[in-house]
C-alpha positions in Angstrom: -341.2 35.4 -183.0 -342.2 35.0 -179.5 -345.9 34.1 -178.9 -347.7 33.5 -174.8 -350.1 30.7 -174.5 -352.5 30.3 -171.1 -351.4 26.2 -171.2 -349.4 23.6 -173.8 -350.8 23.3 -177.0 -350.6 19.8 -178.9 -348.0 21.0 -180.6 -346.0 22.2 -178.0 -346.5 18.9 -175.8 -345.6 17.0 -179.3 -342.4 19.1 -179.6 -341.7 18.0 -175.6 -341.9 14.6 -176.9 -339.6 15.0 -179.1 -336.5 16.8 -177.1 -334.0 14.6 -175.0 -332.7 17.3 -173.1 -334.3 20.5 -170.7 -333.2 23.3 -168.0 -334.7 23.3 -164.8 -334.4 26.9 -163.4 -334.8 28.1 -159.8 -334.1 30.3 -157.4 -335.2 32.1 -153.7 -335.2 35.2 -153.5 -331.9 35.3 -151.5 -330.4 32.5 -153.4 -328.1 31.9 -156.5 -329.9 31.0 -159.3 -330.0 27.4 -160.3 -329.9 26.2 -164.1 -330.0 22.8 -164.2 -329.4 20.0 -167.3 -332.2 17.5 -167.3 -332.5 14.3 -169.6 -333.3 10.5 -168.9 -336.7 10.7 -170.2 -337.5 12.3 -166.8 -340.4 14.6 -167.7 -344.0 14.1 -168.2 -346.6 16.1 -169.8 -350.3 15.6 -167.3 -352.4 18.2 -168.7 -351.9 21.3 -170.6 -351.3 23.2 -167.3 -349.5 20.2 -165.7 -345.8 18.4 -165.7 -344.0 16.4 -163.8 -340.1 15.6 -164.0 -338.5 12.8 -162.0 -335.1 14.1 -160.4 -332.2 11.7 -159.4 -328.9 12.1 -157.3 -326.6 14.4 -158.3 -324.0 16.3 -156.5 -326.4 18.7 -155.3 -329.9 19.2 -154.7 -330.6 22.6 -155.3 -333.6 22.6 -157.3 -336.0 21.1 -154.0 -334.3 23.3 -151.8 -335.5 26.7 -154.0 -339.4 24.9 -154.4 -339.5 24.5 -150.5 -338.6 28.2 -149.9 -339.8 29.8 -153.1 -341.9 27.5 -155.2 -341.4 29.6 -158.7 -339.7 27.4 -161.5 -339.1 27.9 -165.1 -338.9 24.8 -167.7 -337.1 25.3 -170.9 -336.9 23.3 -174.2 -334.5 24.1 -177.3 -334.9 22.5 -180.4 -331.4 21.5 -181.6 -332.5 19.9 -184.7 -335.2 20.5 -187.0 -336.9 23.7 -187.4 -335.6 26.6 -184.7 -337.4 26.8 -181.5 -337.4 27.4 -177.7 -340.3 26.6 -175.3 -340.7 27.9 -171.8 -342.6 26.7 -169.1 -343.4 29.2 -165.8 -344.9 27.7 -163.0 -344.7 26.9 -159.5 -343.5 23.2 -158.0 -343.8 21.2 -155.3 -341.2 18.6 -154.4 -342.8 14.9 -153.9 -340.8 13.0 -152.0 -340.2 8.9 -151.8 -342.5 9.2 -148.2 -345.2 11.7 -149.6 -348.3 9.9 -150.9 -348.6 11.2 -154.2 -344.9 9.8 -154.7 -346.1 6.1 -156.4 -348.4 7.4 -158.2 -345.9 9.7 -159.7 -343.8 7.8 -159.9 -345.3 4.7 -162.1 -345.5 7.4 -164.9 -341.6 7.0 -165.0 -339.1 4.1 -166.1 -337.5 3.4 -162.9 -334.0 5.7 -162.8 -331.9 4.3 -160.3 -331.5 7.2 -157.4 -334.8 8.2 -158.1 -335.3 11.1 -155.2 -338.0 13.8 -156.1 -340.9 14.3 -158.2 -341.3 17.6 -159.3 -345.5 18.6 -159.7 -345.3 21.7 -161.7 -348.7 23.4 -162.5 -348.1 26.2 -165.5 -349.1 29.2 -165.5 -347.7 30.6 -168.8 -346.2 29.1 -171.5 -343.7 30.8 -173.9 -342.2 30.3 -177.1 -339.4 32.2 -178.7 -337.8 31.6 -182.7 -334.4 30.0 -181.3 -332.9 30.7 -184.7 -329.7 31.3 -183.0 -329.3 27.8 -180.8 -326.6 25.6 -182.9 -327.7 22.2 -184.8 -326.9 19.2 -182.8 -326.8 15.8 -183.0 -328.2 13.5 -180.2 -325.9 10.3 -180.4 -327.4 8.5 -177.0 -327.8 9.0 -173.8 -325.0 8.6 -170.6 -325.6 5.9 -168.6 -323.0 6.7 -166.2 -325.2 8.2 -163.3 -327.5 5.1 -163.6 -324.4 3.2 -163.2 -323.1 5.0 -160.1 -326.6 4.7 -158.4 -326.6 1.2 -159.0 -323.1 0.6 -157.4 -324.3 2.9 -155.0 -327.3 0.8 -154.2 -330.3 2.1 -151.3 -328.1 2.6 -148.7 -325.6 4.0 -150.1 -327.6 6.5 -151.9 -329.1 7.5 -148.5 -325.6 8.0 -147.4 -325.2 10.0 -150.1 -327.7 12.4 -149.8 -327.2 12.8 -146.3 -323.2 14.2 -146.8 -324.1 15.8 -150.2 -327.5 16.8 -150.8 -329.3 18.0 -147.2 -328.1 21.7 -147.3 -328.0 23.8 -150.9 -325.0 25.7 -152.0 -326.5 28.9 -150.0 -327.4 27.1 -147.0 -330.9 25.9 -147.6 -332.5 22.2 -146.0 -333.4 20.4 -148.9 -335.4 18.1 -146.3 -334.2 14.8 -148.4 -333.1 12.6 -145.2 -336.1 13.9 -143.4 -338.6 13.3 -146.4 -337.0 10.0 -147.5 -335.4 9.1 -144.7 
């Protein structure tokens, strides 16, 4: 059953490897509570207390709004095939943006996604597993390239256009800071 480890074990970054989809999960303390879908081969593992995720445009940006107010955010991994397991990761983030200097850096670690706008810099603080003997089996068949598509229509300036009529202000208000930041 459920076991708590101090930082990622080899196994536990080898079963990260291994999954092509996660939940990002956030929130203020005011807020809604954000669960959010993530995929794309968007997340790196730096150090047993240390990952990173690369976030791109979607219809909203809550995710960077929460860090900047409340910088609590929770990771989790379900195995859909092989043996049952779920893997959580508890931490606190910091949103890197395009302008930030850490962002290139970052950001070589990644394919380039088209509408590439934050890094998340999560450093753990626990890590949690739990049996998952009651997630379904699945079968990956590939991934969407539809969003890559849009952002590439899209193109730089349309994507700033974008996120400055859809992804400034969260769903409870909040400044994301994206046309500040990247601008």
């Amino acid at each position: 059953m459920g076991q708590q480890f101090t930082e990622l074990s080899d196994k536990h970054i080898q079963f990260i490897a291994e999954q092509r989809i996660f939940f990002v999960g956030t929130a203020t303390a005011d807020s809604r509570v954000n669960i959010s879908p993530k995929g794309m081969d968007s997340l790196r593992v730096l150090s047993g207390n240390r990952v990173v995720w690369l976030n791109v445009t979607g219809s909203s940006n809550e995710t960077s709004a929460h860090v900047q107010q409340s910088p609590r955010m929770t990771i989790m991994f379900c195995a859909v095939d092989g043996p049952p397991l779920i893997l959580r990761l508890y931490g606190t983030a910091k949103a890197i943006h395009k302008s930030d200097p850490d962002w290139n850096n970052l950001f070589s670690l990644f394919k380039p996604l088209p509408g590439a706008r934050q890094i998340f810099d999560v450093t753990l603080d626990l890590v949690q597993t739990s049996c998952g003997m009651a997630v379904p089996y699945y079968d990956y068949v590939e991934d969407r390239e539809l969003l890559s598509d849009w952002a590439i229509k899209k193109g730089e300036d349309g994507l700033k256009q974008y996120w400055e009529e859809k992804n400034q202000i969260s769903i409870d208000g909040i400044p994301t800071n994206i046309v500040f930041k990247n601008g």
